[in-house]
N, C-alpha and C positions, 0 to 999 in steps of 0.2 A: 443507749441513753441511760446516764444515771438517774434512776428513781427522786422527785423533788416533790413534792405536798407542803405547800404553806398555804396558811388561810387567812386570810384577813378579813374582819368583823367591819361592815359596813352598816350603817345606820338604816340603808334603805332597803336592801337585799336580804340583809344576812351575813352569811359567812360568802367570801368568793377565793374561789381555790386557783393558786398559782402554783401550772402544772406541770411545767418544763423547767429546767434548769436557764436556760436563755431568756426567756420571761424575766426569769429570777433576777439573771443579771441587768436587764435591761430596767426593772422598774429601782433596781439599786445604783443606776447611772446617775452623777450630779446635776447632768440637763434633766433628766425625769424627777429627780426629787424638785429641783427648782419652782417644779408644776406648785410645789404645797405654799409657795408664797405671792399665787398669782390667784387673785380672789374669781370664781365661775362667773360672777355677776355682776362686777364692777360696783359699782355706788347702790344696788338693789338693797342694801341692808340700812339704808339711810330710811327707807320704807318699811322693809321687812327685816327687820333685824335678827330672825334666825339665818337671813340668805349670807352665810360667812366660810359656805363652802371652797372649796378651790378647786379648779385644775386636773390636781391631782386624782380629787375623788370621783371626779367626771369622766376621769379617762379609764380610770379600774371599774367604773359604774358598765362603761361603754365597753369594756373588755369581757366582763361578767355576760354580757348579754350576748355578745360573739361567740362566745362559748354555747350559751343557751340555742342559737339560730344553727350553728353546725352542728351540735347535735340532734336537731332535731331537723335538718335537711339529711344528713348519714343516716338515721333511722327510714325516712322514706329513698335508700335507696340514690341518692344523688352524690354522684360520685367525686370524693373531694380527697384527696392525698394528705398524708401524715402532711406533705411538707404545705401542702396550701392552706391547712389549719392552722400551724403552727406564722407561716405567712400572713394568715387572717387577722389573727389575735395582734402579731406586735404591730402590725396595720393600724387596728382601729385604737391601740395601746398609744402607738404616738403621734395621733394624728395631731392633736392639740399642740405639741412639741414646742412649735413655732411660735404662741402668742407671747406677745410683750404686754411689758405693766398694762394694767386695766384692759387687757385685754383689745375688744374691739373699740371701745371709745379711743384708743389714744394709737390705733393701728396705720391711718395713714399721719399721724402728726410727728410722735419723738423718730421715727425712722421712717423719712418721707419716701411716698411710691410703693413700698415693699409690704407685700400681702404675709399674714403668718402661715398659709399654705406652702408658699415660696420658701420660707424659710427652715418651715416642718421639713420638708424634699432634704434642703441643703444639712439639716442635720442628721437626718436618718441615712443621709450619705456617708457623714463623715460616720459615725459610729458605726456603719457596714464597713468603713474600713477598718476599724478597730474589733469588729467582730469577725474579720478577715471574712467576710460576703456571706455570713449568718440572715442576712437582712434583704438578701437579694430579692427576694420571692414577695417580700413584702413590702417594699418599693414600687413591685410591678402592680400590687394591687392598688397602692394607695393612689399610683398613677395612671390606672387604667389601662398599663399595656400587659396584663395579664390574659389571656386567651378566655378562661374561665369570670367573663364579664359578671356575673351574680354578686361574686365575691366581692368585685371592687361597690358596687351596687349597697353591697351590705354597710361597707363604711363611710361611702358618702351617695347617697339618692334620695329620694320620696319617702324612701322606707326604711332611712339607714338605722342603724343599733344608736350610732350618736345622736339624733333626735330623740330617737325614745328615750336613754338616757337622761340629757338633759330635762327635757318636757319632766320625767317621771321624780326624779333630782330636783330640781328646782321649783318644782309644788309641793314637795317632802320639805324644803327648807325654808319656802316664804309661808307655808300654812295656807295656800290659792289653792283649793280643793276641786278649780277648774281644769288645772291642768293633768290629772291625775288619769293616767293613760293603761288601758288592758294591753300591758306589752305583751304580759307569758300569754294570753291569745294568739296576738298577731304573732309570735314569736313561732307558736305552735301551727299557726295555719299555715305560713311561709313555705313556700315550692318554687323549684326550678323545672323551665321549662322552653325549648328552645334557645338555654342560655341565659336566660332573662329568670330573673328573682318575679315573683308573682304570688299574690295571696289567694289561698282556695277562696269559696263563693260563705263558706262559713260564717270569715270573719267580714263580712262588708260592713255590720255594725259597728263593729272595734274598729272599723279603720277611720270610718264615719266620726266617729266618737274624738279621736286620734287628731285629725283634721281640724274637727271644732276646737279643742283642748289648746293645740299650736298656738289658735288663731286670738282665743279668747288670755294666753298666755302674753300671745305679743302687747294686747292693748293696757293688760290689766297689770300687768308686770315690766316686760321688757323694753316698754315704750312709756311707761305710767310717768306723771309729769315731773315730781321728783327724780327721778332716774335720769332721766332728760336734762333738767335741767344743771344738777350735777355732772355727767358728764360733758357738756358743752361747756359748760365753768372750767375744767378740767382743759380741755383744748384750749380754752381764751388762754389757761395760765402757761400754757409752753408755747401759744403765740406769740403773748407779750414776751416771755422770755427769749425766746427768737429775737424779737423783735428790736429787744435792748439789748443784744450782743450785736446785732450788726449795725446799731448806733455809736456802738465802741463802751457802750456802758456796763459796767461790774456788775457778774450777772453768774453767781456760782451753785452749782447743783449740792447734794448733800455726797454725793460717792462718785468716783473719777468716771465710774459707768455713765452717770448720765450727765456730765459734762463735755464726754466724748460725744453723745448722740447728741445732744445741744447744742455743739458748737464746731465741733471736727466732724461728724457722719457725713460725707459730701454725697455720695454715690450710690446709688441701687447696688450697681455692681459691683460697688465694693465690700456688701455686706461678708460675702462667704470668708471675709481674709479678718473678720471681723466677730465670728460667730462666739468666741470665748467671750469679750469684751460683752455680746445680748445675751449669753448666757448668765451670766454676773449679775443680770439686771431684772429687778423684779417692784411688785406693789411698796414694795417696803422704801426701798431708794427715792421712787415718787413722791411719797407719802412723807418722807424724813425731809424732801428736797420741799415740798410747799409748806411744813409746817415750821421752816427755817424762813422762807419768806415771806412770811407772815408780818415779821420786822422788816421787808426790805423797805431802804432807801425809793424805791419809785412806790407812788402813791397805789398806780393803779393795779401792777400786781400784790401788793402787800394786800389790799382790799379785798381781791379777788380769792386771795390762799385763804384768809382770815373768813371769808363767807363761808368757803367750804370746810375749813376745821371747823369749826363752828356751827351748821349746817344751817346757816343764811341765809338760802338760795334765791336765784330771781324765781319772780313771779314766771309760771308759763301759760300761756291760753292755749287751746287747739281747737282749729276751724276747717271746715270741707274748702274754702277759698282762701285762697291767698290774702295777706293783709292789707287791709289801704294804707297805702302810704303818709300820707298825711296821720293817720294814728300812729304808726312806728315814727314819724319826727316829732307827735308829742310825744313819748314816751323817751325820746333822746333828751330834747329839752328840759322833760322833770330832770332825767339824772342827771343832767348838766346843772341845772337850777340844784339842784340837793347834792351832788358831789363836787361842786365846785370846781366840772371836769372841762376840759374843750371840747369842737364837737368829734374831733375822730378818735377824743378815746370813749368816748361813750358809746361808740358801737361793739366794747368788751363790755357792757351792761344791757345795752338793748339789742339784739338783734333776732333775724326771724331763719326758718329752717321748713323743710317739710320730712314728714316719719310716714312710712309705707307702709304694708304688711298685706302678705298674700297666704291666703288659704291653700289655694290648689294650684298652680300654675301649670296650663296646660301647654306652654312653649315648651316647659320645661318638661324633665324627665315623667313618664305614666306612672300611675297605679293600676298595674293592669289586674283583674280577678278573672282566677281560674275557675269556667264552673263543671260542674262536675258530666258534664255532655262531649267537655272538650275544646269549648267555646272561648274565648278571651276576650273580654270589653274592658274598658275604661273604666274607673272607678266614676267618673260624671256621667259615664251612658248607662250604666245599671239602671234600670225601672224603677221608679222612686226613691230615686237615692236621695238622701239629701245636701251631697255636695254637685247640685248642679252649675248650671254656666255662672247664673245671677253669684258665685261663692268660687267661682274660680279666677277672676278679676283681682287687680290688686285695689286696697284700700289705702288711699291715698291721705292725710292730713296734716294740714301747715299751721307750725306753730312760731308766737313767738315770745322769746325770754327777755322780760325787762326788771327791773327796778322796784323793787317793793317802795313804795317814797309814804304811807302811811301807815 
């Protein structure tokens, strides 16, 4: 292998050193670079206006930390191959590959059905054939059919490096000093054992800490009302778009990309024959596409593009119960009474939703801790932990977006 060292200066880290020649190539790939025009946090900077990171930086953040976790499972002894490392890294390198503009707000609407998971697979395919099967090994992590389960474990579980990233990334750029996570702990106490990825009994604080942070991140950030209500704006304006193209009415995106997915994308399974076409396609297109309809002809998306350049927004409430009804049909009425709308288009003004968020989910994959006897519990059965049952539930709450009218 020829010798490669480059480093690139990250805001949150430091330096992080790209350390193979195939790395190299792979974060110089046009679908990798695309990442730097795809914002990490959708409409988050409409609130926190440092959050203007992207993609990109999230996935060198997430690869940084990959590095960190196999090096310090190899020093204890946990036996991982040149090629499963190197498998690891461009693993968790492009896992993100797959997301389209605004990421997850607009994931089932401009390309309906199709998860950015699905589509990550479908790229990291095609580019394994252009790396003529460089990418194999890490494929099988990123899908789980790798024999050495931990590794897949590391790029997406309970305990993956892409959470910690995120969470640690995205409390660095909104200035929320809640989310701010002891990764190089957990990073440090991290063991294999039985195959299964597992934290010594060291860190149960830091992990504790980690959990809260998620949790306190989803409500205070990734769910905060603003955010919310911008992204649902966001869908209403390629519903209505939708909506007036299969009325027959003139209805033109800003780049041939997202006129293809507005009006010719018919098929899930026709994406993979399609992948250049969502390659092409980034925050910028969207963004050029709603500030052009700002002037359109129909009243109700020109209104709607116009709130969000502008930043507008509806009002949001959020409640432990579902809304009565009778208040969401006053809340149509004003808009109708103050936009001079009818009533079904004023459900692109008012309508209701509910936003989730889970601590711990115990369906889902374990935190299991290793203690130093030999023993393995749950990170909720530890003796006074404090992620117990009452914290492992999901949090439930319905909101809904209407009409500022005063």
């Amino acid at each position: 292998m020829s010798s490669v060292h480059k480093i690139i200066n990250d805001p949150v880290y430091g330096f992080i050193t790209i350390d193979h020649p195939l790395i190299l190539k792979i974060i110089s790939h046009p679908w990798y670079q695309r990442l730097r025009n795809i914002n990490q946090m959708a409409f988050a900077h409409l609130v926190y206006p440092g959050a203007v990171h992207s993609r990109l930086h999230h996935s060198l953040g997430a690869y940084h930390l990959m590095r960190f976790a196999l090096y310090e499972l190899k020093s204890k002894n946990i036996d991982i191959t040149a090629e499963e490392e190197l498998g690891a890294k461009i693993a968790i390198l492009l896992h993100d590959i797959g997301h389209g503009p605004f990421s997850h707000a607009l994931e089932s609407e401009l390309i309906k059905d199709v998860q950015h998971e699905e589509i990550s697979i479908l790229l990291m395919q095609k580019m394994n054939e252009q790396f003529e099967g460089q990418l194999t090994t890490a494929i099988e992590i990123f899908t789980n059919k790798h024999p050495k389960r931990f590794l897949h474990q590391l790029v997406s579980g309970q305990l993956d490096v892409d959470r910690m990233d995120y969470l640690n990334r995205d409390s660095f750029f909104t200035g929320v000093a809640e989310g701010v996570i002891g990764y190089d702990r957990i990073l440090k106490m991290l063991t294999v054992k039985d195959g299964e990825l597992m934290v010594e009994e060291k860190a149960i604080y830091s992990i504790e800490k980690f959990l809260v942070s998620r949790r306190l991140m989803y409500w205070q950030v990734y769910l905060h009302k603003t955010v919310l209500a911008s992204e649902r704006m966001l869908v209403k304006i390629i519903q209505r778009a939708k909506e007036l193209f299969t009325q027959g009415k003139e209805i033109n995106g800003a780049t041939d990309e997202v006129n293809f997915f507005l009006k010719d994308f018919q098929s899930k399974s026709s994406i993979e024959q399609h992948l250049d076409k969502f390659c092409r396609l980034d925050d910028h297109d969207v963004m050029a596409t709603i500030k052009n309809w700002c002037k359109h002809s129909d009243k109700i998306l020109a209104m709607l593009c116009r709130s969000l350049v502008e930043r507008k927004l509806l009002k949001v409430k959020l409640q432990a119960e579902p809304f009565d009804e009778n208040f969401v049909k006053e809340k149509q009425n004003e808009a109708m009474a103050t936009l001079g709308i009818e009533e079904e288009d004023a459900e692109y003004f008012v309508f209701t939703g509910e936003a989730s968020n889970t601590t711990y989910n115990l369906e889902d994959e374990r935190i299991n801790i290793l203690f130093k006897d030999g023993t393995i519990k749950d990170i909720s059965q530890v003796d006074n932990a404090l992620i117990q049952h009452n914290l492992s539930g999901t949090t439930k709450k319905y909101y809904i977006c209407y009409l500022k009218t005063t």
